[in-house]
C-alpha positions as CSV (number, residue, x, y, z in Angstrom):
1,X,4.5,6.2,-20.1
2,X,2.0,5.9,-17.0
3,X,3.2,4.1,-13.9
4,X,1.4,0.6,-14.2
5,X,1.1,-0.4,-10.5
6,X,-0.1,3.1,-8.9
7,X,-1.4,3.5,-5.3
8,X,-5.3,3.9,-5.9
9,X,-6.7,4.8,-2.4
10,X,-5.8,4.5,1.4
11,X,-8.2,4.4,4.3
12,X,-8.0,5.8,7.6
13,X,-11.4,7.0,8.7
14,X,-12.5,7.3,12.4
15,X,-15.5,6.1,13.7
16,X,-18.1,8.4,15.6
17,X,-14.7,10.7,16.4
18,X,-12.6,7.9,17.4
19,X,-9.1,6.8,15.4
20,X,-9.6,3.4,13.9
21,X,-7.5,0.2,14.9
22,X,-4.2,0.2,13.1
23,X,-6.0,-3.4,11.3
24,X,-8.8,-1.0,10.1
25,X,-6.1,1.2,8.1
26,X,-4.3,0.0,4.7
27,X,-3.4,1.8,1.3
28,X,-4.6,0.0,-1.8
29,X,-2.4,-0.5,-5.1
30,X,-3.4,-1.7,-8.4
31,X,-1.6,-3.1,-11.2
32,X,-3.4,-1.0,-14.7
33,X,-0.7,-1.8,-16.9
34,X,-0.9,-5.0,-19.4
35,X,2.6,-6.5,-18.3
36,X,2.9,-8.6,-15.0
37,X,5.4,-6.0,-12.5
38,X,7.9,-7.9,-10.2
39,X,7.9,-6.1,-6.9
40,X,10.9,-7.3,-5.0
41,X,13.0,-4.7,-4.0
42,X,10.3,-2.2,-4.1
43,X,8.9,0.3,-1.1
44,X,6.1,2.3,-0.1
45,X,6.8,5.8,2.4
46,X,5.1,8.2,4.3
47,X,6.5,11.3,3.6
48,X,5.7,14.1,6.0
49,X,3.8,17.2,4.8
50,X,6.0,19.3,6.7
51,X,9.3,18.4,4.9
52,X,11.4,16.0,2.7
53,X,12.1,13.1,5.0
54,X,9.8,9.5,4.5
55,X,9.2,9.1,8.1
56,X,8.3,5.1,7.3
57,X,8.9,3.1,4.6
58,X,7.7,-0.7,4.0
59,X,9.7,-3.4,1.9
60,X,7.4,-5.4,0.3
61,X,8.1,-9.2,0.7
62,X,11.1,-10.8,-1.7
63,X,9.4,-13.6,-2.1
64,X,5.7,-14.6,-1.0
65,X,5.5,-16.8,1.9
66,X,5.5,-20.0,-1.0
67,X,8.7,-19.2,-2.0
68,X,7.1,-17.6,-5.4
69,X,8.5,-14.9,-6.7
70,X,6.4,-11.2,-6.0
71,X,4.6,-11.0,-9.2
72,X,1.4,-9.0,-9.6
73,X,-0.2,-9.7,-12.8
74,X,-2.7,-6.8,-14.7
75,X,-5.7,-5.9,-12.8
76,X,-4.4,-7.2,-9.7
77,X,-4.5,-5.6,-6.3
78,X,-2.3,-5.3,-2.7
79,X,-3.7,-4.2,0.0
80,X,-1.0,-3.2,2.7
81,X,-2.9,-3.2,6.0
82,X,-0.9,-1.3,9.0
83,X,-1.9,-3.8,12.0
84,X,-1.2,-7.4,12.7
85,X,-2.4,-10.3,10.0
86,X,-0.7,-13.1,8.0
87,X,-0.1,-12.3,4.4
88,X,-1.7,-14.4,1.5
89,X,-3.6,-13.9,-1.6
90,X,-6.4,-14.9,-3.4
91,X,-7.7,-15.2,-6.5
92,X,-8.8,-18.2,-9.0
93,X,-7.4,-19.7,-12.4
94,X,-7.9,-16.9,-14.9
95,X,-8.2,-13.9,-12.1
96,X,-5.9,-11.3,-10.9
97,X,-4.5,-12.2,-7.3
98,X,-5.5,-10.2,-4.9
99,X,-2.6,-9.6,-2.3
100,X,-3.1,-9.1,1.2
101,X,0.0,-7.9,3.2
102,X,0.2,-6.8,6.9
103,X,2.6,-4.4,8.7
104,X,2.3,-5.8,12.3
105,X,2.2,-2.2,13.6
106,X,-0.1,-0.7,16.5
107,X,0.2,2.8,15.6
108,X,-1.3,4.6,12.3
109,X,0.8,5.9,9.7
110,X,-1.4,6.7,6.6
111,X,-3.6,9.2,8.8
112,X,-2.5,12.9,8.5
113,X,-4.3,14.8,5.5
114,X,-1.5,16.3,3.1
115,X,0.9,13.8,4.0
116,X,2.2,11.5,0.7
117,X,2.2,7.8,0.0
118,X,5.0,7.5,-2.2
119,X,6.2,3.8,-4.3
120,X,9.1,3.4,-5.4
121,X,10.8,0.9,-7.5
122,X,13.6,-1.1,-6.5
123,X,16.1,1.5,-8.4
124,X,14.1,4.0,-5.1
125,X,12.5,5.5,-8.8
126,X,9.5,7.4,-7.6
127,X,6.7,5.6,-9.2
128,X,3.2,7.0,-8.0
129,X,2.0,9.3,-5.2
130,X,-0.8,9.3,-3.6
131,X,-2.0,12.8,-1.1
132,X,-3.9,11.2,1.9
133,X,-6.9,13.3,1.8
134,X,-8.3,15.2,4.9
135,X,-10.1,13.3,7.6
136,X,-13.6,13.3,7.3
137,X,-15.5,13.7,11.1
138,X,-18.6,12.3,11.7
139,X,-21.7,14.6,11.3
């Protein structure tokens, strides 16, 4: 059975040659799947090209800043922006959320081409993988 949430892009493109802000980098996921997926306890890494070792790894919330439990419902997104920002979501009656979640870190992380995104579950299951593709230069 396919992974229901699944990392569906990441975005870390310079701008005429120069790095972007750590605000201007975040890795999408998506829920596909027709169930609602609870995501406390669940992570996201950077694992180095190089070797084995996750060189980062992010904890999503336990609970949203309401005091709601982290549900994301079919056809909803996260976004999990690198730099500084307050987490919410939006979304009406009848749509998906859409979550926005920030980091609070000044340095890049989802940058280096052949590195992997990796989520995993709160059992540390590996999920979904994502290659961060090479970095496109300016022409």
């Amino acid at each position: 059975m396919p992974p229901s949430v699944v990392i569906a892009g990441s975005y870390s493109e310079p701008d005429f040659g120069c790095p972007p802000a750590s605000h201007e980098e975040y890795v999408v996921l998506v829920n596909m799947g027709d169930r609602s997926v609870d995501m406390r306890g669940w992570s996201l890494t950077n694992r180095k090209r190089d070797d084995s070792a996750h060189h980062y790894r992010y904890h999503f919330p336990r609970f949203l800043s309401n005091g709601d439990p982290w549900i994301v419902e079919p056809g909803g997104m996260i976004i999990l922006y690198t730099g500084r920002g307050t987490n919410g979501c939006t979304g009406s009656v009848g749509e998906a959320r859409q979550f926005h979640l920030f980091q609070h870190r000044l340095a890049q992380i989802w940058q280096d081409a052949g590195d992997m995104v990796c989520l995993y579950d709160r059992h540390e299951r590996l999920i979904h993988w994502w290659e961060l593709p090479g970095v496109r230069r300016p022409v």
